[in-house]
C-alpha positions in Angstrom: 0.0 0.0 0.0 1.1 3.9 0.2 2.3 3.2 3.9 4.7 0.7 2.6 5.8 2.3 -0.4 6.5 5.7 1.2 8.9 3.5 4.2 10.5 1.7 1.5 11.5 5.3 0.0 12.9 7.1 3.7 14.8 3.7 4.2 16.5 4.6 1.0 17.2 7.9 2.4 17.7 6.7 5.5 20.6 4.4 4.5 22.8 7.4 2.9 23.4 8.9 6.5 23.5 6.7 9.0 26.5 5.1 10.7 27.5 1.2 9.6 26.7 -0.2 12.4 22.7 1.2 12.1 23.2 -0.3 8.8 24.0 -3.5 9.9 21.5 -3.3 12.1 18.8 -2.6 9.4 20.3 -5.4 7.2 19.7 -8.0 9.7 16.5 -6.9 10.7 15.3 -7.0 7.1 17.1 -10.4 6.3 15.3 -12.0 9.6 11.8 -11.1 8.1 13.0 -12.2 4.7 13.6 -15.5 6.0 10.5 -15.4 8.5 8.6 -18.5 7.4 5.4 -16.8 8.9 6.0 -13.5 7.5 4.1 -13.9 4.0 2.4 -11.4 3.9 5.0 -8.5 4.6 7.5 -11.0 2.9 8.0 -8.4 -0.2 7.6 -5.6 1.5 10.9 -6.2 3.5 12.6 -7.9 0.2 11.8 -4.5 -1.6 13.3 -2.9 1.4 16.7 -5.2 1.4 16.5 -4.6 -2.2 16.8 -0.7 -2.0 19.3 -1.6 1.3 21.6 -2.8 -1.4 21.3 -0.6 -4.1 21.7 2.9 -1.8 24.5 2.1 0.3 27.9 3.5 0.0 30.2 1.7 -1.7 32.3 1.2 1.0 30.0 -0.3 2.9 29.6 -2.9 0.2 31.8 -5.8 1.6 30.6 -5.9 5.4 27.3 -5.6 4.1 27.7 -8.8 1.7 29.4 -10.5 4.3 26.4 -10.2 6.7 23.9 -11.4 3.6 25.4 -13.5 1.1 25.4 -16.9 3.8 21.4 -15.7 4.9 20.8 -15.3 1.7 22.1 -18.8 0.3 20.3 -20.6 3.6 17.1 -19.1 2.1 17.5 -20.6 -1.6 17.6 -23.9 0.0 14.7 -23.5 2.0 11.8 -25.5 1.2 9.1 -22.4 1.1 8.9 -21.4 -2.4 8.0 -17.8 -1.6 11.5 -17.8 0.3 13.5 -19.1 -2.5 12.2 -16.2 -4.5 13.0 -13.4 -2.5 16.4 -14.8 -1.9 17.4 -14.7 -5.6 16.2 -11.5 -6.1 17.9 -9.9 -3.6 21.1 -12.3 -4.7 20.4 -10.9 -7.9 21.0 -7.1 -6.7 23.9 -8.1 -4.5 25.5 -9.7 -7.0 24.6 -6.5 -9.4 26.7 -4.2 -7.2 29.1 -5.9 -5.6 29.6 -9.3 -7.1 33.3 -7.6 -8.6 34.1 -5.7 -5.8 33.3 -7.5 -2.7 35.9 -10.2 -1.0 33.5 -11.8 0.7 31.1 -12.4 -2.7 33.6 -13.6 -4.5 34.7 -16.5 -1.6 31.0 -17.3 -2.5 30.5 -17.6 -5.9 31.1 -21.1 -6.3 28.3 -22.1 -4.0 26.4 -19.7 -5.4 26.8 -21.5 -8.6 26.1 -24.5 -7.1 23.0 -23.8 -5.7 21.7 -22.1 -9.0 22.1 -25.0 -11.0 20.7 -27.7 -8.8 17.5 -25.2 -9.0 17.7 -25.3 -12.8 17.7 -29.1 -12.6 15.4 -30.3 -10.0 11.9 -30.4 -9.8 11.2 -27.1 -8.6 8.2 -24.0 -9.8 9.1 -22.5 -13.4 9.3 -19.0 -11.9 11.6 -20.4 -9.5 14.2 -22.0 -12.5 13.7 -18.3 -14.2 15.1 -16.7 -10.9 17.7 -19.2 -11.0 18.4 -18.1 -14.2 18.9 -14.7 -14.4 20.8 -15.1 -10.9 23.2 -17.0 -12.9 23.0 -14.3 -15.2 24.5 -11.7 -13.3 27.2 -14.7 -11.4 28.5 -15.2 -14.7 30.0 -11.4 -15.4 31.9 -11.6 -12.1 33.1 -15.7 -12.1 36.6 -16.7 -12.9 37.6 -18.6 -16.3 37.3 -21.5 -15.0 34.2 -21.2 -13.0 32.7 -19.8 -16.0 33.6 -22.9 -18.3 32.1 -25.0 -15.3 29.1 -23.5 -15.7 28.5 -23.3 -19.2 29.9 -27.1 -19.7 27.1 -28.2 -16.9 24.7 -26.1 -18.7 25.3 -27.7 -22.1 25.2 -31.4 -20.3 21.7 -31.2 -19.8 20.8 -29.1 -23.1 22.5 -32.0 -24.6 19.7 -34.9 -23.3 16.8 -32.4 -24.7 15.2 -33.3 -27.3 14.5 -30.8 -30.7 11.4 -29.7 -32.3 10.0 -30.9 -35.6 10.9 -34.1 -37.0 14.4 -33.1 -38.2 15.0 -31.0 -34.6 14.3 -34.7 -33.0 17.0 -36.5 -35.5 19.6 -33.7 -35.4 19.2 -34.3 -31.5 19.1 -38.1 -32.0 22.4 -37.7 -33.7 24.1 -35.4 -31.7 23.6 -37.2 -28.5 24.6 -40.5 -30.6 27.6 -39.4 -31.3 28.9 -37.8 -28.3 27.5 -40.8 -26.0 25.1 -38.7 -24.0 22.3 -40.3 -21.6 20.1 -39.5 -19.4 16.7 -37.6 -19.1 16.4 -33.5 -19.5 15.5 -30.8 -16.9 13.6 -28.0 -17.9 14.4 -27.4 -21.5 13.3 -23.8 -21.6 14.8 -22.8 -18.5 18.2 -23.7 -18.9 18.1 -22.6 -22.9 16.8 -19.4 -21.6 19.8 -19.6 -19.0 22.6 -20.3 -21.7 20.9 -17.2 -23.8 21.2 -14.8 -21.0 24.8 -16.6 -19.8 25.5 -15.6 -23.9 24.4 -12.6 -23.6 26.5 -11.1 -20.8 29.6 -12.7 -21.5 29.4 -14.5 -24.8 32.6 -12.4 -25.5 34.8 -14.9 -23.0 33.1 -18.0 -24.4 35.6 -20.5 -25.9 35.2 -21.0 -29.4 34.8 -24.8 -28.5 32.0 -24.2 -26.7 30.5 -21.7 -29.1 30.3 -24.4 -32.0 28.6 -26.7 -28.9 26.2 -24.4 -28.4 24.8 -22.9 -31.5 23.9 -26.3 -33.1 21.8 -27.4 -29.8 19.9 -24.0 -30.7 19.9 -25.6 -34.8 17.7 -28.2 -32.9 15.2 -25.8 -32.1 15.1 -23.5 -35.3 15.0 -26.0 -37.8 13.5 -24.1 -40.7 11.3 -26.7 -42.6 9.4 -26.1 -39.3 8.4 -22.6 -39.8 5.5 -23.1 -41.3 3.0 -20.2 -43.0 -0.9 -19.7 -43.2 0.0 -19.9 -47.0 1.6 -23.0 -47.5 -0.1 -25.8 -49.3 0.2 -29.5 -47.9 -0.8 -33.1 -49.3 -1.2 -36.0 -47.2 1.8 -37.1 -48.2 3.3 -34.0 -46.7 1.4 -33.8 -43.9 2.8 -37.5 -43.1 6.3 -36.9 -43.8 6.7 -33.3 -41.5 4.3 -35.1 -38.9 6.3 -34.8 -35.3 5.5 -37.8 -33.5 4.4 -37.1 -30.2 3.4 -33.6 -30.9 -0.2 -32.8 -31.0 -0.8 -29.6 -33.3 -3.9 -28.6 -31.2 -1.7 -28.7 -27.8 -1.7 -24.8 -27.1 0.4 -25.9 -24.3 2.8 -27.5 -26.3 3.2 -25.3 -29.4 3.9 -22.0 -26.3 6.7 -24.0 -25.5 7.8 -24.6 -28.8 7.3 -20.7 -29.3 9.4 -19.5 -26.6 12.3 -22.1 -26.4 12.6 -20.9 -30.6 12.0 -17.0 -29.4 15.0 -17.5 -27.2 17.2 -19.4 -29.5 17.2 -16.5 -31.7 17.6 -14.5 -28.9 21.0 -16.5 -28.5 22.1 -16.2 -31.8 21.7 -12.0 -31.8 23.9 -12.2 -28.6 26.4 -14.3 -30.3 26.6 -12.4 -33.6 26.7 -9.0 -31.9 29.4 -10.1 -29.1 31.3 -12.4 -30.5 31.3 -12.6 -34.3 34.7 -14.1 -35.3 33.4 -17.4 -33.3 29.9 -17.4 -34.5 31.2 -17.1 -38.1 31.4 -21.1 -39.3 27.8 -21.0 -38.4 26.8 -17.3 -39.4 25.0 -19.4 -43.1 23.0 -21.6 -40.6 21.4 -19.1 -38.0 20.7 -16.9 -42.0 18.7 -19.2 -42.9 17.2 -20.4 -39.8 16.2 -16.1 -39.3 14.7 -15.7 -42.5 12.5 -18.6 -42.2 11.7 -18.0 -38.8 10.7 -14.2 -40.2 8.1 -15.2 -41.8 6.5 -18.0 -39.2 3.0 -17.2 -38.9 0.9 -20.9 -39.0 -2.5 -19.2 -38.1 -2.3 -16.4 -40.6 -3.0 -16.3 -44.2 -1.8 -13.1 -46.5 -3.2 -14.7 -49.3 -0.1 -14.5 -51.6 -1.1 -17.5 -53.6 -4.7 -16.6 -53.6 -4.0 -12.5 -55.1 -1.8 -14.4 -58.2 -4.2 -17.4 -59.0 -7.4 -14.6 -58.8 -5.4 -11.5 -60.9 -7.5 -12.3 -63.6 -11.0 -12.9 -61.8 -14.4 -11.1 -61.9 -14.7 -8.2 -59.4 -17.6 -9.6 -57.7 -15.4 -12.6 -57.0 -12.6 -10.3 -55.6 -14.9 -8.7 -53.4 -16.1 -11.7 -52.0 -12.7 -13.1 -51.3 -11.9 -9.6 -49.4 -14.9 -10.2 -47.4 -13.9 -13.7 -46.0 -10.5 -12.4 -45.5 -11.3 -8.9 -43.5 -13.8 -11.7 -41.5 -10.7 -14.4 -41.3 -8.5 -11.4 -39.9 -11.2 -10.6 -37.2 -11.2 -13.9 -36.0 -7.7 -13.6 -35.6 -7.5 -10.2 -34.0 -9.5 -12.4 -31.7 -6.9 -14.9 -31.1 -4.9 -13.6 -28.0 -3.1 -17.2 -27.2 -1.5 -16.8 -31.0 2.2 -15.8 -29.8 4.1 -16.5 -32.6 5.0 -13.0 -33.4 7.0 -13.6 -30.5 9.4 -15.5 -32.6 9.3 -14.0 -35.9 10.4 -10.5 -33.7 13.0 -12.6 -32.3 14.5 -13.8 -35.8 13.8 -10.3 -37.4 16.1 -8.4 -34.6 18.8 -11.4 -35.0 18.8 -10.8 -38.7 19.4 -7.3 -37.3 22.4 -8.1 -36.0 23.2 -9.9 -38.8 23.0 -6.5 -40.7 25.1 -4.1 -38.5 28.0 -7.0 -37.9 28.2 -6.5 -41.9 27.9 -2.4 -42.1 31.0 -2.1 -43.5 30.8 -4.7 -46.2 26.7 -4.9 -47.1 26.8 -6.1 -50.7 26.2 -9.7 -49.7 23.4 -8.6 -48.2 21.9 -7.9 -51.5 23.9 -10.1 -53.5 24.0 -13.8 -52.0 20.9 -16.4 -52.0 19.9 -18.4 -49.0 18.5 -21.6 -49.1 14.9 -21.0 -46.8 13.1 -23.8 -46.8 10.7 -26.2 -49.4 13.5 -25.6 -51.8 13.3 -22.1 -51.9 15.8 -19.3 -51.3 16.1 -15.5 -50.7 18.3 -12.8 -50.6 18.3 -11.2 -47.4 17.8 -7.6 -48.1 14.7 -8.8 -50.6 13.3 -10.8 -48.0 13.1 -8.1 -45.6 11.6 -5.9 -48.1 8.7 -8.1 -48.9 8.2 -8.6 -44.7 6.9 -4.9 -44.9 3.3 -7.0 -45.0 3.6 -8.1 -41.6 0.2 -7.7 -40.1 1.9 -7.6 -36.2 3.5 -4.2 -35.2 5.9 -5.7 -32.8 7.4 -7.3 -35.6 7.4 -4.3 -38.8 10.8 -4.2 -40.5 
C-alpha cells in the first residue's frame, strides 16, 4: 500500500546517513523477516526494502554488508518455502549486481552460489523459480573466474544436450548429436536452462571459448530447424502432412506449441547475442542461423496473406474479388480475436537477430543484396529482398 511504499522510499534515504553499524542493524532486521517462514504477507515488502538496502548504500560499505547477507541469503535458496527461494534470488540478484566484482566476501561465494543455482535449474522445482535461478546465474557469470565460467557453461550444455529438438528433423539432429557424443540420461527443464545459456550468452558470450560456441549454436539448430516454420500460405498433401508429422506432438496442444514458441524466441535470442558479441566465433555458423532467421521471419501458421490466392485470382471477376476480401477482413477478425496466438514472439525474435546480422556486416553490405539463401521447401532468398517483402507483416511488434 502507500504506507509501505513511502517507508521503503525514507529507508533509502535513511541508508545514505547513517552510521554502519545502524546499517547493519537494518540489514539483519530486514534479512530476519525475509527468512521469517510466517512473515508472508509483509514478505515483499521487507525484500523490496533489502533490495533498495543494497542498491543505496555507500560503496564502502559494500563488503561488510555482503558479508552479513550472502550466507542468509544462500540458507534461504535452499529452504523448502517457495516464496522464500524467490526473494532470496532477487535480492542475490542485486547483490551480485553491485558488488559481485568488488566485494571479498562475494567472490569466496561464488562457487556455491553457482552451485546452488544449477541444482534449481535441474530439479523439480516451480518454473518461476528456475527463471530466478536463471537470471541469478546471469548476473554470477559477469563476475566468475575462467574457469568457473567454463564450469558453468559445460554443466549447462550437459543437460541441453539430453533435450530433445522440435520438428521431426530438430528430433533426429538431436538423435544424432547425443549418438555421437555418447550422451544419456533424461532432461530438466528445456526452456529454462536454454533461456539460462541465452542470458549466460548474452552477458559474457565475449569470454566464451570457441569450442563451446560451436557446442552451443547447433543445440539452438535443434530448435530452429527451418522446414518447421510453417506459414498460413503454404499448401500440404497428405503425403506431406505424413512426412513433416512430429511424432508425439499434437498440433492442437496450445500448451505445447507455447513451449515450442518460446524455447525458438529464445534461441534467436541466442544467436543475436552471439553475432553481436562475438562474431569471429559465430562465423562457421553465421549461413545456418541466416537461414534459420529468415525462415523464422516469416513463421506465422495461423495467418493467411493470401499470396497465392492474389496471383491465382489476378484475372478474376470483381464480384469474385470482393467476395474473397470479405472472407479475409472476416478471417482477420477472428484472428485479432486470437490472443493465445504468440508467434509473433518468434518471428520479432528472428527479425532483430537478422538485425544483428546487418550491423555486424555495415562495412561490407553487398552480400546482403547479392548472396541467396537456401529458406526452406526448396526455396531461397536474398536477405535484403526478404526483408523488403516482410513490410506485410500484419503484427506491429514485428514491422521491418
Amino acid at each position: 500500500n502507500d504506507v509501505q511504499a513511502i517507508a521503503v522510499k525514507t529507508l533509502g534515504v535513511l541508508l545514505t546517513i547513517v552510521q554502519e553499524e545502524q546499517v547493519m542493524q537494518i540489514a539483519d532486521s530486514l534479512a530476519d523477516q525475509v527468512l521469517d517462514a510466517s512473515k508472508n504477507e509483509l514478505r515483499d515488502v521487507y525484500a523490496i526494502g533489502l533490495r533498495t538496502l543494497i542498491k543505496t548504500i555507500p560503496s564502502t560499505l559494500g563488503d561488510v554488508t555482503s558479508s552479513r547477507l550472502v550466507g542468509r541469503l544462500l540458507e534461504g535458496v535452499r529452504s523448502t518455502s517457495e516464496e522464500i527461494v524467490l526473494s532470496c534470488l532477487d535480492i542475490l540478484t542485486d547483490l551480485l549486481a553491485r558488488f559481485g566484482a568488488t566485494s571479498l566476501s562475494v567472490a569466496r561465494q561464488h562457487e556455491p552460489i553457482l552451485q546452488i543455482c544449477l541444482q534449481q535449474l535441474s530439479n523439480n522445482a516451480a518454473p518461476v523459480i528456475r527463471k530466478r535461478a536463471g537470471n541469478t546465474l546471469g548476473c554470477l557469470s559477469v563476475v566468475l573466474s575462467d574457469a568457473l565460467l567454463v564450469s558453468m557453461v559445460q554443466r549447462l550444455l550437459t543437460q541441453i544436450d539430453l533435450a530433445d529438438g522440435l520438428g521431426k528433423a530438430g528430433r533426429r539432429k538431436a538423435k544424432e548429436q547425443k549418438q555421437a557424443s555418447g550422451i544419456t540420461g533424461e532432461a530438466g527443464d528445456t526452456r529454462a536452462l536454454i533461456r539460462t545459456m541465452c542470458i549466460v550468452s548474452g552477458a559474457v558470450g565475449h569470454r566464451l571459448q570457441q569450442e563451446q560456441i560451436d557446442r552451443i549454436l547447433p543445440i539452438f539448430f535443434r530448435f530452429t530447424d527451418p522446414e518447421d516454420a510453417i506459414t498460413g500460405d503454404d499448401e500440404f498433401d497428405d503425403d506431406d502432412d505424413d512426412d513433416g508429422m512430429d511424432e508425439g506432438f499434437d498440433p492442437d496442444d496450445e500448451a505445447a506449441i507455447a513451449l515450442a514458441n518460446e524455447l525458438r524466441e529464445s534461441c534467436f535470442m541466442g544467436f543475436e547475442s552471439f553475432v553481436l558479441r562475438c562474431p569471429t566465433q559465430v562465423q562457421p555458423h553465421l549461413q545456418s542461423i541466416i537461414e534459420a532467421s529468415l525462415a523464422y521471419m516469416s513463421y506465422d501458421p495461423n495467418y493467411s496473406y493470401g499470396v497465392d490466392d492474389d496471383e491465382a485470382d489476378g484475372d478474376g471477376d470483381e464480384e469474385f474479388e470482393d467476395d474473397e476480401e470479405e472472407d479475409e477482413f472476416e478471417d482477420d477478425d477472428e484472428d485479432d480475436d486470437d490472443d493465445d496466438d504468440e508467434s509473433w514472439k518468434v518471428r520479432r525474435s528472428a527479425i532483430r537477430a537478422l538485425s544483428a546480422i546487418v550491423s555486424s556486416q555495415r562495412n561490407n553490405p553487398s552480400p546482403l543484396w547479392t548472396e541467396e539463401h537456401k529458406v526452406r521447401k526448396g526455396k531461397s532468398s536474398i536477405m535484403a529482398q526478404a526483408l523488403v517483402d516482410r513490410f506485410k507483416e500484419r503484427e506491429e511488434n514485428c514491422r521491418v
